[in-house]
N, C-alpha and C positions, 0 to 999 in steps of 0.2 A: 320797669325802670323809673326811675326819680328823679324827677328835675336836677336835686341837689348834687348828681353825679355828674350832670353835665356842666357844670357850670364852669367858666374858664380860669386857668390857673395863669398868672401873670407869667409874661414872657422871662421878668427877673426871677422866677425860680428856675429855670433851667439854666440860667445862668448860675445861681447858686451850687448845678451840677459840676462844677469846674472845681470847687472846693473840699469838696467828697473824700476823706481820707482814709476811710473803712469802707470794700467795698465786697459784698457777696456776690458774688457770678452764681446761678445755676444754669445749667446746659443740659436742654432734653434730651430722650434717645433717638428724636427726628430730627435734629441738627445735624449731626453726621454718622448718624447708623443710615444705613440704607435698608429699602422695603429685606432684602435676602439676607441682611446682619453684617456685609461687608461694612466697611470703615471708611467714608468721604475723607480722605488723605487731608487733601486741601483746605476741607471746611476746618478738619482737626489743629492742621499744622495753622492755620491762620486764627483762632481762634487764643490758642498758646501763645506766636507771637504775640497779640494783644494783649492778653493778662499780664506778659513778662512786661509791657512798656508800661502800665498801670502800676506793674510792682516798681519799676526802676524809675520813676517819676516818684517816688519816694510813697506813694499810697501804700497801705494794708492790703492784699487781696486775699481771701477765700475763694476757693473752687470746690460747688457741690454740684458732680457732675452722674449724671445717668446714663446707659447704653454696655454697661457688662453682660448686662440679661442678655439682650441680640447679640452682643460679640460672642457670647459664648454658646450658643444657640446657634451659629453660625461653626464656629472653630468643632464641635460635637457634632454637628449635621442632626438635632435634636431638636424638639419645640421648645418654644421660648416658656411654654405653660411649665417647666422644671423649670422652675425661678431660683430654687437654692442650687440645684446642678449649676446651669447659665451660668448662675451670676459667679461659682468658684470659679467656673474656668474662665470668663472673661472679666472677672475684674484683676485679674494679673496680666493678661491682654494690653487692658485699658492704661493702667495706671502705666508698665513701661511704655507705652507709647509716649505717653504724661513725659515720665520722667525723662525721655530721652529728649524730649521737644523742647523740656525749660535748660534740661541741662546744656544744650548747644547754644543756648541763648545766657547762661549764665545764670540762672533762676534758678534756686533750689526749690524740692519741692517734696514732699510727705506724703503718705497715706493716711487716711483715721476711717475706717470702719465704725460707725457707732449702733446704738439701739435706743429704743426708747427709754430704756433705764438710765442711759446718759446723761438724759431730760429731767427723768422723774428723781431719783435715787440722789439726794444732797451732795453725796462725797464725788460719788462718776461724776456728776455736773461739775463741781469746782474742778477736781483733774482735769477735766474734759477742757474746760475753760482757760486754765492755767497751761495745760498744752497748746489749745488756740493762738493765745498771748505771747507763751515765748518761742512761740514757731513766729509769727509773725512779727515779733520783734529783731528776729535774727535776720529777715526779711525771705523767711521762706513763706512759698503757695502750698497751704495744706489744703490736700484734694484729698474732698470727703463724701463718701457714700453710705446706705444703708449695709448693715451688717444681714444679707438676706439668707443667711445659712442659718444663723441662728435666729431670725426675726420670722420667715416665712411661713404662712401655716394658709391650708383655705380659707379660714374667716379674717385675712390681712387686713381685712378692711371693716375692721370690727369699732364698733365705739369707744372699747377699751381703749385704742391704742391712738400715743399722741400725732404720730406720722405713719402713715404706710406710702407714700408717694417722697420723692426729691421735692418737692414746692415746700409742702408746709416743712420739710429738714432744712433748707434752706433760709426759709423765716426764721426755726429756731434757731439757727447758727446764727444768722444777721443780730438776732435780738440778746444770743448770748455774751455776742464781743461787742455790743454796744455800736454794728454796722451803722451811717450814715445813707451808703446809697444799697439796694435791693435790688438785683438782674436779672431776671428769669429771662432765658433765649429758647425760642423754641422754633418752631419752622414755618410760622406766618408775620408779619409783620408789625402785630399787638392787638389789642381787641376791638371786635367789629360790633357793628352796630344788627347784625346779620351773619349769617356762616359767609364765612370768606369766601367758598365758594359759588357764591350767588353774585349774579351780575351789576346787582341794587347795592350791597354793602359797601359801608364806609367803615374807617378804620376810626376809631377815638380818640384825640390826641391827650385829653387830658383826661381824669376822675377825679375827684375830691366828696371825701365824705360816701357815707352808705355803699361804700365799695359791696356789702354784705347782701343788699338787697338788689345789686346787676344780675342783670340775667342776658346770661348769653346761649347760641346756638354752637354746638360742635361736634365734632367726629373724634372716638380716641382708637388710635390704633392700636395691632397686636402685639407691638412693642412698647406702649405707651402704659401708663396707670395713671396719668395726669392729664387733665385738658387744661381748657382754657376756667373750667369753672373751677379746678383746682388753683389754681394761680392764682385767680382772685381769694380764693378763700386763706390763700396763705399768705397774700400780701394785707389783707384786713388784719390776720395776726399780726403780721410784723408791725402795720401802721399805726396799731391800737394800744401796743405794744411798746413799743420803743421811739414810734412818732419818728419815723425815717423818711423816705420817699424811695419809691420803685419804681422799674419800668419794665413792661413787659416790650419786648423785639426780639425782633428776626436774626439767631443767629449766625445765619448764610448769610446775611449780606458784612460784604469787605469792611471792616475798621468798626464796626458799630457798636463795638464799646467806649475806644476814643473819641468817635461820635458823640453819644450820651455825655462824657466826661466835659467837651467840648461845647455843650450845653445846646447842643443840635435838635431840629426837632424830629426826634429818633422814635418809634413803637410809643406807645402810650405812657404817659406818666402819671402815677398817683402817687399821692400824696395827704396826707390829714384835712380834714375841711378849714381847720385854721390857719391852712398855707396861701390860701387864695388872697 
């Protein structure tokens, strides 16, 4: 760890959160998949709620969201390790759940399955982007996952390839619509100076700079492909990138998006070394 990470970020950039007009959500599959692959209702429905008052507060949102692998792992009575099975069957699960929870709220909202060729391949990207744009100009929630039917293979996590997790898809989206603020929510409260489980850790409120060279402690579970050293490594993209600001926080807890928006001091916030 590097001095230069710890160093404190002025209370006036969180308040800069207030002004955030492009905003990417990601949502891990431990916010509200449960350890069996059932669906925390509650965690779900309130989470929705929040993005709809984000959207109807006139902001931009994206939603890249994770947890079809367990729903569908779940809905099969199958292991979550058939990742392209899982994820057919529960990403039409996931998304009508999606759908029905903006539409009662009045929130339209999308599907985009993408791949890495979305990223790499010039023309997928501009479509890819120009559907981003006038979805969210129409003031729909495009809710986006990976394409794991066609992306899955056992070397997922090969160097070729530019994402195999929701984190670093989420930077790429953030960076492709020219996001302001970066959310990743997962099921601890942001990063610790120690595994969260240890009676000694402290939570970090801020990082600036050398995000690349944090090192932290964690556990990923069997529903998981991201931890917390993925998150970092994908909010380094986005920060590097497009010079945004992120926060890693705790799904589960009530309103903590309006929170962040409301320049609270919410999970950890990073940001470019130039922001301090």
């Amino acid at each position: 760890m590097t001095d230069s990470v710890m160093e404190p970020i002025s209370m006036n950039f969180r308040e800069q959160l207030k002004r955030a007009r492009t905003i990417v959500v990601k949502v891990g599959t431990r916010v509200f998949v449960q350890p069996d692959g059932s669906v925390a209702a509650d965690v779900l429905n309130g989470l929705v709620k929040s993005i709809a008052t984000l959207r109807l507060s006139g902001r931009k949102v994206l939603l890249v969201s994770s947890g079809a692998v367990g729903i569908g792992a779940n809905h099969l009575k199958i292991s979550p390790g058939m990742v392209s099975v899982c994820a057919a069957a529960g990403q039409s699960v996931l998304t009508s759940i999606y759908q029905n929870g903006f539409a009662a709220l009045e929130v339209a909202a999308a599907q985009l399955l993408v791949t890495d060729d979305d990223f790499t391949d010039t023309e997928r990207h501009e479509r890819l982007c120009s559907t981003l744009q006038h979805l969210t100009r129409l003031g729909v929630v495009p809710i986006i996952n990976e394409n794991h039917v066609a992306t899955h293979a056992e070397d997922a996590h090969s160097v070729g390839r530019i994402f195999s997790e929701n984190d670093m898809l989420a930077s790429l989206v953030a960076t492709a619509v020219g996001a302001d603020l970066l959310v990743l929510l997962t099921d601890v409260d942001g990063v610790y100076d120690d595994h969260p489980n240890h009676a000694n850790a402290s939570l970090i409120p801020e990082i600036t700079g050398g995000v690349r060279d944090f090192e932290v402690a964690e556990q990923i579970g069997e529903l998981s492909r991201g931890g917390i050293k993925a998150k970092l490594k994908a909010v380094a993209h986005a920060v590097e990138t497009n010079r945004l600001v992120a926060v890693i926080a705790n799904g589960r807890t009530p309103d903590v998006l309006e929170n962040i928006v409301r320049g609270q001091q919410v999970g950890t916030l990073i940001a470019p070394a130039e922001a301090q």
